[in-house]
One Martini backbone bead per residue (centre of mass of N, CA, C, O) as a GRO file, in nm:
protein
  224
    1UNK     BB    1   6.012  -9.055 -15.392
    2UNK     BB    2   5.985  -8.753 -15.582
    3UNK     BB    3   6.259  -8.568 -15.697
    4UNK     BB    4   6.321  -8.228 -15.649
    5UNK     BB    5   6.531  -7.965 -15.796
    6UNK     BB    6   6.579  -7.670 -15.632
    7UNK     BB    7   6.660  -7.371 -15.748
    8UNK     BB    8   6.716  -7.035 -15.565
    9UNK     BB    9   6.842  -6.738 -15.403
   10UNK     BB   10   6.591  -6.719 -15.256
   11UNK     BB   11   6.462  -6.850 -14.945
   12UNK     BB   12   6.183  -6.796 -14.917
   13UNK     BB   13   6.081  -6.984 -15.185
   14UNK     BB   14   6.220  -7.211 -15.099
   15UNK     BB   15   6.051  -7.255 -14.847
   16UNK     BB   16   5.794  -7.255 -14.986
   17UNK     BB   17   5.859  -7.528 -15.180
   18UNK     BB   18   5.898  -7.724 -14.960
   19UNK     BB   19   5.624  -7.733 -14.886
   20UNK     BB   20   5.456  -7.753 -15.152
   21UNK     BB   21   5.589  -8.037 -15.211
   22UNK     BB   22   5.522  -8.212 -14.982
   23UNK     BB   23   5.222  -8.195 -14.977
   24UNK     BB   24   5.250  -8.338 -15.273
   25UNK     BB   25   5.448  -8.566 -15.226
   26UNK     BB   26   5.761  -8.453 -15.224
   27UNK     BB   27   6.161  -8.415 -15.245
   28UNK     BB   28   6.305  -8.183 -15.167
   29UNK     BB   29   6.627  -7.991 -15.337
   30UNK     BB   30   6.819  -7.798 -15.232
   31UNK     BB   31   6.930  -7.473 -15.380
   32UNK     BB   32   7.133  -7.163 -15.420
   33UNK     BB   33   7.321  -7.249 -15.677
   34UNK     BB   34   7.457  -7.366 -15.962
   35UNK     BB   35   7.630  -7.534 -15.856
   36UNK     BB   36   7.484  -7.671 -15.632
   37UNK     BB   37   7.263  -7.804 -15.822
   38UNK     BB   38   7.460  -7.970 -15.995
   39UNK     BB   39   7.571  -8.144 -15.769
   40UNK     BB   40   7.326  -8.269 -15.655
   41UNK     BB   41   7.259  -8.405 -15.912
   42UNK     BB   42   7.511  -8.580 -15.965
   43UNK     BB   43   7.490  -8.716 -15.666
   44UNK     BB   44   7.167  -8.751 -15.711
   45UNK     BB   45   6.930  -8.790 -15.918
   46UNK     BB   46   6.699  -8.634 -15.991
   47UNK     BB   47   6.362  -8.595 -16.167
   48UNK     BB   48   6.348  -8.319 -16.130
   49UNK     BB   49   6.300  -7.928 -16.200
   50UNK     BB   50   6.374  -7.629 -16.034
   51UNK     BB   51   6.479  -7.298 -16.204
   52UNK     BB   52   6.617  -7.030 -16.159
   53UNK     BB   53   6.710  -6.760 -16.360
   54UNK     BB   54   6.825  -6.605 -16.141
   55UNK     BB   55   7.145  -6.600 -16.020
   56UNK     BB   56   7.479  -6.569 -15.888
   57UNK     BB   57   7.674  -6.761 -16.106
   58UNK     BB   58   7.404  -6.770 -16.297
   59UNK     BB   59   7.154  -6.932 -16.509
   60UNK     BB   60   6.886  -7.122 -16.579
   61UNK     BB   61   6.992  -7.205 -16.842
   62UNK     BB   62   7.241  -7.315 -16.797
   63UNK     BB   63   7.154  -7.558 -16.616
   64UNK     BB   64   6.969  -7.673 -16.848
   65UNK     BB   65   7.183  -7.733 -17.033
   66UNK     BB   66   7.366  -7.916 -16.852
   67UNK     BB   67   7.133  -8.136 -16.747
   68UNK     BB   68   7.075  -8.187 -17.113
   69UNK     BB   69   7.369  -8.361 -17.126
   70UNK     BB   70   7.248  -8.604 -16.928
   71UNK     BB   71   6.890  -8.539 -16.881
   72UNK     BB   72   6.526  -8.601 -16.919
   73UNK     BB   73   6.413  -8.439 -16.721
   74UNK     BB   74   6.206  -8.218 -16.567
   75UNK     BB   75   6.187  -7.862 -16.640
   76UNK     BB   76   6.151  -7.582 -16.464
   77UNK     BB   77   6.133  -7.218 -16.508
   78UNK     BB   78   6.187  -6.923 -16.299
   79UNK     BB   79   6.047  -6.580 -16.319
   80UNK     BB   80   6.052  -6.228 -16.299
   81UNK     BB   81   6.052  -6.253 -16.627
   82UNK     BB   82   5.833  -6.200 -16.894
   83UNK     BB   83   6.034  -6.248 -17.127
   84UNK     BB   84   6.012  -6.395 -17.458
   85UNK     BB   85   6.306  -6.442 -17.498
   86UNK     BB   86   6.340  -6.583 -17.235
   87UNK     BB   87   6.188  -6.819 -17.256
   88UNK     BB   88   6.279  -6.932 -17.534
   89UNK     BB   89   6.600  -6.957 -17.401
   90UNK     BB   90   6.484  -7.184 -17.213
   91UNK     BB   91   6.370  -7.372 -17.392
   92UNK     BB   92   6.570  -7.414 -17.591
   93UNK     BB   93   6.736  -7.577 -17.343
   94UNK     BB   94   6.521  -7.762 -17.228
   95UNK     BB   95   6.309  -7.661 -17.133
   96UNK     BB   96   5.937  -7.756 -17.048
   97UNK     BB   97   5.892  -7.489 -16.869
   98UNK     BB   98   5.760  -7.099 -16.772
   99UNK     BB   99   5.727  -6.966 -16.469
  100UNK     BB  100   5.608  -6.676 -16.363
  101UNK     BB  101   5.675  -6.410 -16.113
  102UNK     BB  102   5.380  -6.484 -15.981
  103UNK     BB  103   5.303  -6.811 -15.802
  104UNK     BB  104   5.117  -7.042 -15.783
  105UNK     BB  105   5.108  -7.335 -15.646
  106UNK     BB  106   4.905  -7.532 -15.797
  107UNK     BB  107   5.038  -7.491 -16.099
  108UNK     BB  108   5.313  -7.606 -16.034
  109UNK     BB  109   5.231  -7.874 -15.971
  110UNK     BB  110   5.061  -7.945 -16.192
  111UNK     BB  111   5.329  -7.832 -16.415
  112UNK     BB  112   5.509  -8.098 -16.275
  113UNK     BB  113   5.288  -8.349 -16.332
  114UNK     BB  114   5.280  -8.313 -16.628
  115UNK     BB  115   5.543  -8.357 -16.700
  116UNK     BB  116   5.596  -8.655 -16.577
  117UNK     BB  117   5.394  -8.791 -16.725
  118UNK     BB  118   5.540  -8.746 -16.977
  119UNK     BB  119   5.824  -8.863 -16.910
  120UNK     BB  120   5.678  -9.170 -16.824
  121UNK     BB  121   5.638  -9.230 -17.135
  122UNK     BB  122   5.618  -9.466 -17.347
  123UNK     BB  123   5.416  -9.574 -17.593
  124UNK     BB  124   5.213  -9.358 -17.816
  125UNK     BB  125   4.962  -9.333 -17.826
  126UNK     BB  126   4.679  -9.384 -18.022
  127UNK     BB  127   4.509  -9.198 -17.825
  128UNK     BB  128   4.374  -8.862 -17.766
  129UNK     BB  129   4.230  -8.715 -17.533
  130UNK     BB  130   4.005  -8.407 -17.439
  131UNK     BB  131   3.698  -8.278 -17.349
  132UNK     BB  132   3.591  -8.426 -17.676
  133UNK     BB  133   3.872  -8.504 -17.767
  134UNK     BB  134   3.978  -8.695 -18.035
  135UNK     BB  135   4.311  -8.873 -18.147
  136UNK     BB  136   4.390  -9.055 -18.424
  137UNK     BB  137   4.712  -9.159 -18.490
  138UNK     BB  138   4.695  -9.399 -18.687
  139UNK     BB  139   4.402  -9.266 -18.862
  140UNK     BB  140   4.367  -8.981 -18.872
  141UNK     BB  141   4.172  -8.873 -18.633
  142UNK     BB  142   3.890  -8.668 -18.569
  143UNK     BB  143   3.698  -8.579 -18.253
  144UNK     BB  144   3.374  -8.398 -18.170
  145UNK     BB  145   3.175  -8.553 -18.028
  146UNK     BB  146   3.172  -8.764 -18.252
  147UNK     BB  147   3.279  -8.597 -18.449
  148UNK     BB  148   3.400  -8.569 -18.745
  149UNK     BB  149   3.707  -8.347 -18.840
  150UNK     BB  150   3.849  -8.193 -19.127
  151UNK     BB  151   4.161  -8.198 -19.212
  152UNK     BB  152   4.471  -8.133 -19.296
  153UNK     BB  153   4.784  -8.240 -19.268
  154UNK     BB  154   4.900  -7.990 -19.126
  155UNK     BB  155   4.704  -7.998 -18.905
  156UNK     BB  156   4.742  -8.297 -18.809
  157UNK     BB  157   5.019  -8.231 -18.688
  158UNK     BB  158   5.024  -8.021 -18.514
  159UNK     BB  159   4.815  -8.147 -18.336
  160UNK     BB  160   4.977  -8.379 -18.259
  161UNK     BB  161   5.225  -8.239 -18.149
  162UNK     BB  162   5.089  -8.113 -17.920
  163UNK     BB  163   4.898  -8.346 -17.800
  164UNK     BB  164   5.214  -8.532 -17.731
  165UNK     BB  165   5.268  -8.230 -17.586
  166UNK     BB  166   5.091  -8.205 -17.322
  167UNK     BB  167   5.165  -7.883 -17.129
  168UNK     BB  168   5.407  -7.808 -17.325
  169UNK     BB  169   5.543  -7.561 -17.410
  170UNK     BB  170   5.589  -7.423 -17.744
  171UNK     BB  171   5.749  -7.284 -17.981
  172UNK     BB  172   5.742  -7.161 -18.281
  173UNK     BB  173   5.993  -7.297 -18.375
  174UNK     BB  174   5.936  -7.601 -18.291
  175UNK     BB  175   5.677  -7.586 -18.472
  176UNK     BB  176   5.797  -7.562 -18.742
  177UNK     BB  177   6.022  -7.783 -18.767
  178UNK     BB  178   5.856  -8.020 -18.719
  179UNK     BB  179   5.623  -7.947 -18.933
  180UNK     BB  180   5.761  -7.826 -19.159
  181UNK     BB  181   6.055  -7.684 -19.128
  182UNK     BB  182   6.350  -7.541 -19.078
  183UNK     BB  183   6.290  -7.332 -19.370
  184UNK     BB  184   6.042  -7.232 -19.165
  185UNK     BB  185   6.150  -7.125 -18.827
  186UNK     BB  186   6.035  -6.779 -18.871
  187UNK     BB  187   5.725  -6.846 -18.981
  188UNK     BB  188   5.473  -6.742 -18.791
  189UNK     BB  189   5.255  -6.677 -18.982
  190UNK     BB  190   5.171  -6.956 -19.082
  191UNK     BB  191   5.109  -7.066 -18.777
  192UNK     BB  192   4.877  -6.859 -18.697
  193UNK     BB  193   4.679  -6.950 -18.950
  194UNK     BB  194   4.654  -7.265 -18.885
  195UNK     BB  195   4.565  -7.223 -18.559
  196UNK     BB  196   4.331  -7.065 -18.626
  197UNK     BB  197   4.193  -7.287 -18.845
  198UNK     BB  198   4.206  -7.495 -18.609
  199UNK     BB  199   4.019  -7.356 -18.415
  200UNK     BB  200   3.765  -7.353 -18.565
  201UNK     BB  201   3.717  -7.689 -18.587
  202UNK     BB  202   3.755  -7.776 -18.256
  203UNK     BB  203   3.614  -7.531 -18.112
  204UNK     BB  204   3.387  -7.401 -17.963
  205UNK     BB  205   3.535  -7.117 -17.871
  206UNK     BB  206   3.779  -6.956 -18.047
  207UNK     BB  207   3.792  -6.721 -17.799
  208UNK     BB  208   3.795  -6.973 -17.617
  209UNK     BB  209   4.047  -7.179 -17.570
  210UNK     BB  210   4.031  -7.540 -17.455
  211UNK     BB  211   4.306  -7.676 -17.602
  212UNK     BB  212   4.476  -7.432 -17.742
  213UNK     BB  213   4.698  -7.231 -17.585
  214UNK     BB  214   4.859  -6.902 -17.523
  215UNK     BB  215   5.189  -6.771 -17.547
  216UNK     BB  216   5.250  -6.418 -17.599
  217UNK     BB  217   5.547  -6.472 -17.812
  218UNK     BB  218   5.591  -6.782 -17.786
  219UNK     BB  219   5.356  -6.997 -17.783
  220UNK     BB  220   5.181  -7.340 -17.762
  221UNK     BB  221   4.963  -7.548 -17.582
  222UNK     BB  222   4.806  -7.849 -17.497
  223UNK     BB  223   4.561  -7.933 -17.261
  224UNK     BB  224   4.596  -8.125 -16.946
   0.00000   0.00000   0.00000
């Protein structure tokens, strides 16, 4: 069964979690504080990890930190703060994803399942599908609805990055680094340009994007 390490500081939520995280079929780890969370991990290392950002001894932060130096788990970060800093300063730290409080229990364990999906992937898919778009990656080709089309090298990188993490949140500085390099690393303005021109060309609706969903102020994933 996979083990999840559950971090919050609420009983309430605590209880909460492990209800729902068993129903969906895992084996709930709880702890109430970064220290004890650290330890439970290090004595019997869990699967995944979710782990609220307001602690009493640190911050969600500081664990996503510490556990990302030693393990490539999936880390889920929780908080009631919506602060797109919060949000970057989790990510950039390590962690795979950032659920603001209140949260569906379904979205969670769905958000929970992509992320283990994704840390189980072998060698990378030749091919990426996802609800009529079609990624080949070793031929660089795009197909939507079995129609090819034309990317520039830059959106085609874009898009292969983006769907290489499907589900999972990238911040914009993530996606400028891997895609243009280091010294574009702030240059928002031309990611949202090119995000923009990649949705003319593959969504059915760039008003109601399918496949690149925006988490505002914070970066794009793309649809799991």
């Amino acid at each position: 069964m996979t083990r999840v390490l559950v971090c919050d500081d609420e009983p309430q939520i605590l209880r909460a979690l492990r209800v729902v995280l068993r129903e969906a079929g895992f084996e709930p780890i709880l702890a109430g504080t970064a220290e004890e969370a650290l330890d439970r991990a290090a004595v019997r290392p869990p699967d995944a990890a979710i782990v609220d950002l307001v602690l009493p001894d640190g911050d969600g932060v500081e664990v996503t930190r510490r556990l990302r130096e030693w393990s490539e788990m999936p880390i889920i970060v929780l908080s009631a703060v919506g602060d797109e800093e919060e949000k970057v300063r989790a990510l950039e730290a390590g962690a795979d994803d950032y659920v603001t409080k209140p949260f569906g229990p379904r979205e969670l364990v769905a958000r929970l399942q992509a992320a283990l999906r994704r840390a189980g992937n072998g060698p990378e898919e030749p091919t990426i599908q996802a609800d009529g778009l079609e990624v080949d990656l070793a031929a660089r080709i795009v197909r939507v609805d079995d129609h090819e089309v034309h990317l520039t090298p830059i959106e085609f990188d874009l898009l292969r990055t983006l769907a290489r993490h499907r589900g999972r949140l990238l911040t914009h500085r993530a996606l400028l680094v891997e895609v243009w390099g280091p010294e574009y690393a702030n240059d928002t303005a031309v990611l949202r340009t090119h995000i923009a021109n990649l949705r003319r060309k593959i969504e059915p609706d760039p008003g109601e994007p399918r496949y690149i969903r925006t988490d505002p102020g914070v970066g794009y994933r793309f649809a799991s």
